[in-house]
N, C-alpha and C positions, 0 to 999 in steps of 0.2 A: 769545332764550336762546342760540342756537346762535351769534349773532354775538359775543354777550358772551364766550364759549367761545372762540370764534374770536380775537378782543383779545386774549384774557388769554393765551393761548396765544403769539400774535404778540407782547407785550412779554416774556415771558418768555425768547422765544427770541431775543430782540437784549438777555439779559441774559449777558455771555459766562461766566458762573459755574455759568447754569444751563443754557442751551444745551447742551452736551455731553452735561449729563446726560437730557435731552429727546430727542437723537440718538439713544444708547445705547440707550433704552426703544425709541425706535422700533425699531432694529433688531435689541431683543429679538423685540418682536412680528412683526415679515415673517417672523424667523426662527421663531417658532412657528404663524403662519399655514401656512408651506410647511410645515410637518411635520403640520400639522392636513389642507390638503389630501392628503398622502400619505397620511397613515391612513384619511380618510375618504373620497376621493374617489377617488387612483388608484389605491387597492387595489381598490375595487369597480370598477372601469373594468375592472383588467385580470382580473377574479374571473371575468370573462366569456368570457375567451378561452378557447383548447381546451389551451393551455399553460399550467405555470406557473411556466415562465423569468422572465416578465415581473412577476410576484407574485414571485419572491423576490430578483429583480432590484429591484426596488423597497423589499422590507424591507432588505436588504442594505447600501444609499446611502443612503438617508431621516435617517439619524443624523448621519455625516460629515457631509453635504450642510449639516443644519440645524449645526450647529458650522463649518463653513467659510462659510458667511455673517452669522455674528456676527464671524467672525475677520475678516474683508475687510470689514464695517462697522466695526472699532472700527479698523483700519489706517486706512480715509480718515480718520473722526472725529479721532484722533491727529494723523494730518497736513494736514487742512485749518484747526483750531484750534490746531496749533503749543503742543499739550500738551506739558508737560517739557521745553523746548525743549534746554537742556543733557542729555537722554539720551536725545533723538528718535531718533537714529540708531541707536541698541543696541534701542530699544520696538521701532522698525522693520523692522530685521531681526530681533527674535525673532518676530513679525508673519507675516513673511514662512516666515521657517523654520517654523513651526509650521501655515502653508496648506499649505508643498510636503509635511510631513508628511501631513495631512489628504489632498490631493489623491493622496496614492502609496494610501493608506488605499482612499481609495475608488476606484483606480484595479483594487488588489488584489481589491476585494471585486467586482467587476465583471468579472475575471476566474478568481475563487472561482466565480462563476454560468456563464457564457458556456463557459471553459475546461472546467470540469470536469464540469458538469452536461449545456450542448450538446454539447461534444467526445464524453464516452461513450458520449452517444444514438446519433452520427452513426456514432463508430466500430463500435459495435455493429452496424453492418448493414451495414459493409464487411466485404472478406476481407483488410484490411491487418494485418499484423503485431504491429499496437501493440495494446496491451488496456488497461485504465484503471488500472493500476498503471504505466504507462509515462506517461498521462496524468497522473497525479500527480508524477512525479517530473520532468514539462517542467515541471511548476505552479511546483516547489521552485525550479528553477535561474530560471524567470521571477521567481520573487518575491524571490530572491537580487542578479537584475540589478537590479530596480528600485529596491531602497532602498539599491543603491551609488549608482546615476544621483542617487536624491535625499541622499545622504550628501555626491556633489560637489557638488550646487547650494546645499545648505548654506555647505558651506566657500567656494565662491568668495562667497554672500553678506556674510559677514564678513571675505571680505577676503585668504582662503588664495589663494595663487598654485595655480591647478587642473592648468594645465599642467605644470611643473616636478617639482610631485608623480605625477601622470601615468609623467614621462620616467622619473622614480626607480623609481616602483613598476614600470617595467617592466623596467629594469636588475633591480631585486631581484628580478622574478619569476620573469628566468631561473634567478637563483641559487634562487629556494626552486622552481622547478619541477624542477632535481635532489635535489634533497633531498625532496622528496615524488613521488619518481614511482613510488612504493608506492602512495600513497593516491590519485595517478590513475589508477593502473592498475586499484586498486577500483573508483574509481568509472566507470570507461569500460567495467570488468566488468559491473557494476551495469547499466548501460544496457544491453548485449549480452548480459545474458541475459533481461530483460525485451522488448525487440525483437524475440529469437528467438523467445522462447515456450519457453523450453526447463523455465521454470518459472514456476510462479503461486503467487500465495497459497494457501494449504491444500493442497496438494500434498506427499505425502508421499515424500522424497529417501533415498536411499543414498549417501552420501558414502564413495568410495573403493570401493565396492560391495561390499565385505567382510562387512556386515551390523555390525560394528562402531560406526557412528556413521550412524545412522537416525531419521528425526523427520518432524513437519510444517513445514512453511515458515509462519513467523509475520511476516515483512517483508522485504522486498526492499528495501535503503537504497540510498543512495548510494556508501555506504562498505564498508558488512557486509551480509551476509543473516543474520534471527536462525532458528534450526531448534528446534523443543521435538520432545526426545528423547520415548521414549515411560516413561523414567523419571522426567518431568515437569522435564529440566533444559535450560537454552537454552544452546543452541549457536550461539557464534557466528563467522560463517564469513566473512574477508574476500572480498568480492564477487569481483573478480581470480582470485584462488585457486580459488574456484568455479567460475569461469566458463573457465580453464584447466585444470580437474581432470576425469574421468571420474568419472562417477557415475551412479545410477538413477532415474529419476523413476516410481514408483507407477504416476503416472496416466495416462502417458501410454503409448501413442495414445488409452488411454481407462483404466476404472476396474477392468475386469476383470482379473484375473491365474491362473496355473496353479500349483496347488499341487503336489507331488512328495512321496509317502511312501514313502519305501523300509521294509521290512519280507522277512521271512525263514522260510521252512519247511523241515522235515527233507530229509535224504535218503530216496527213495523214497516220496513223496509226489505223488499225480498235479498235473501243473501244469495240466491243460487242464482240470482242477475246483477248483484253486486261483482259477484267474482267473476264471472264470466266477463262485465265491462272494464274492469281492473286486467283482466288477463289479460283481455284483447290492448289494451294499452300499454302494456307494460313491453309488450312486442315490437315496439316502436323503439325501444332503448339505443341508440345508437351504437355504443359499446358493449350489446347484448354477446350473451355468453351462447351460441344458440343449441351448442350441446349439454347444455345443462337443462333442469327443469324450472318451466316457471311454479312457484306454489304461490295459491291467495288461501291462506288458512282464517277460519271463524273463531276465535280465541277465545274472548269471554263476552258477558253478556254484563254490561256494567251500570254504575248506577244511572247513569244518563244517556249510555250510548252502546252500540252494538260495535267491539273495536274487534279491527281484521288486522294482520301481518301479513304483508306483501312480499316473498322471496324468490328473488333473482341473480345471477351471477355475471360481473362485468369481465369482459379479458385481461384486465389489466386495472391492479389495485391505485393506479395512479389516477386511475379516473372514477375513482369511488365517488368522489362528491361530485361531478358532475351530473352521475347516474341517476344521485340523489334528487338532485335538482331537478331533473329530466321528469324521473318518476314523479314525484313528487306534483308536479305541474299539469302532468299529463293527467293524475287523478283525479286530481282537483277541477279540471276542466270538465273531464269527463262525467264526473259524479253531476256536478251541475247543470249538463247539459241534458242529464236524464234525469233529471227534476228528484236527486235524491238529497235529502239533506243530511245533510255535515253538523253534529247536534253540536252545542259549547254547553258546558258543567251548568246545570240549574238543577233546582229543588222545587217542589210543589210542597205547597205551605196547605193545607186544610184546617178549617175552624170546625169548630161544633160550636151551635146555638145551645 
């Protein structure tokens, strides 16, 4: 039976009509063999190890892979059978262009894994500079390079002169690198403030430190940084410009910050029981800082009122205005409750007779 198989198989394929099509099947199947052993075989091989670089390393390429060896099968097929012979060379080179695409494809997705997923781990447990927002944005400019490299080998494939173009695009690039040296200026900003550290995702910025234009950091680009205000609207801020401007950063050296309520009592009113009933209030802050100090300082003595400055530090700069609020209420109470008065701006008029 199996020799008769065998025959029938052997005249069919010295039949050149059906031959190719015999080809073809075959290297559908290798091509689904490899992606059967990937699913079923080197995924459990690598299910075992203590990583799983190598498991999503493998789902990653498993796809590409099994489509780039149908495409390099049906390439020889085409050209060992001298199929379409008048439009061999156009089959050929689309053939060809459509592997180097495949091959950048899976070149990408292997530095999708290696890059971003090793890189972070690694960097994470240095004291280097860069953080995985920096790692993403070498991702960009790699995966930039790559599909120009495969944009050239396209074109020389069919036949573009690659040098000449080359020479031009560099003559032109003088010319557009003046004319963009705005948007390189962003984007070298872009990197330089990512490198620094000067800001991260979800960090909450002061631009111009005015309090005027305040928000979270919602992406660090190459071009812009986007900021959402805290009246839900994105701001966005050529990177450059940032990265040349004075501003606040919330978080940093860390998430704590000190809040400041300035507030007012009469004249003739004792201050060494003012501060002490502020102090003792201000203890009650719910988001107190408790290793920091409370200060109630006597500032000046003004024309209607005796003003104090209230400082205290909350854990977390996202609840600054709550603190405020808190403080705020809690003095207010309490000045009242001890029958101190709260002056408002007046003048004292005197006549002479």
């Amino acid at each position: 039976m199996i020799a008769e198989i065998g025959t029938w198989f052997s005249q069919q394929y010295n039949n050149p009509a059906v031959k190719p099509i015999l080809e073809i099947a075959a290297v559908i199947i290798i091509a689904r063999v490899f992606l059967w052993l990937a699913q079923n075989i080197f995924l459990k091989l690598t299910s075992k190890t203590k990583t799983e670089v190598d498991d999503n390393l493998i789902k990653a390429i498993k796809n590409p892979l099994y489509f780039l060896i149908i495409l390099i099968g049906l390439k020889i097929i085409f050209n060992i059978n001298n199929l379409f012979p008048t439009h061999l060379v156009k089959i050929s080179n689309t053939f060809i262009s459509l592997i180097y695409v495949l091959l950048s494809i899976t070149l990408m997705r292997i530095l999708d894994v290696v890059l971003i997923q090793v890189g972070t781990k690694i960097l994470s447990k240095t004291k280097t500079g860069i953080n995985d927002h920096a790692i993403i944005m070498l991702h960009r400019f790699v995966s930039i390079t790559v599909w120009f490299l495969v944009l050239l080998l396209i074109l020389s494939q069919w036949g573009v002169a690659v040098g000449p173009l080359l020479a031009s695009l560099g003559v032109a690039g003088i010319a557009v690198a003046f004319a963009l040296q705005k948007t390189l200026s962003n984007i070298f900003g872009g990197i330089s403030l990512v490198i620094d550290k000067n800001i991260s995702v979800g960090d909450v910025i002061d631009i111009g430190s005015d309090g005027t234009q305040i928000g979270k950091v919602l992406d660090i680009g190459l071009r812009s940084t986007k900021i959402r205000t805290f009246d839900n609207e994105i701001l966005i801020v050529p990177s450059g410009t940032l990265a040349d401007s004075t501003f606040i950063n919330r978080a940093k050296p860390n998430r704590s910050i000190r809040v400041k309520i300035p507030f007012s009592v009469a004249y003739g009113s004792n201050i060494e029981n003012v501060k002490k009933i502020v102090y003792k209030e201000l203890t009650k802050i719910e988001d107190l800082k408790k290793d920091e100090e409370i200060l109630v300082r006597f500032l000046e003595m003004a024309n209607s009122s005796l003003n104090f400055t209230a400082f205290f530090y909350v854990n977390d700069y996202s609840n600054k205005f709550a603190a405020k609020d808190q403080a705020n209420t809690l003095i207010y109470n309490a000045l009242g409750k001890h029958k101190i008065t709260i002056p408002f701006p007046q003048m004292d008029v005197h006549l002479k007779r």
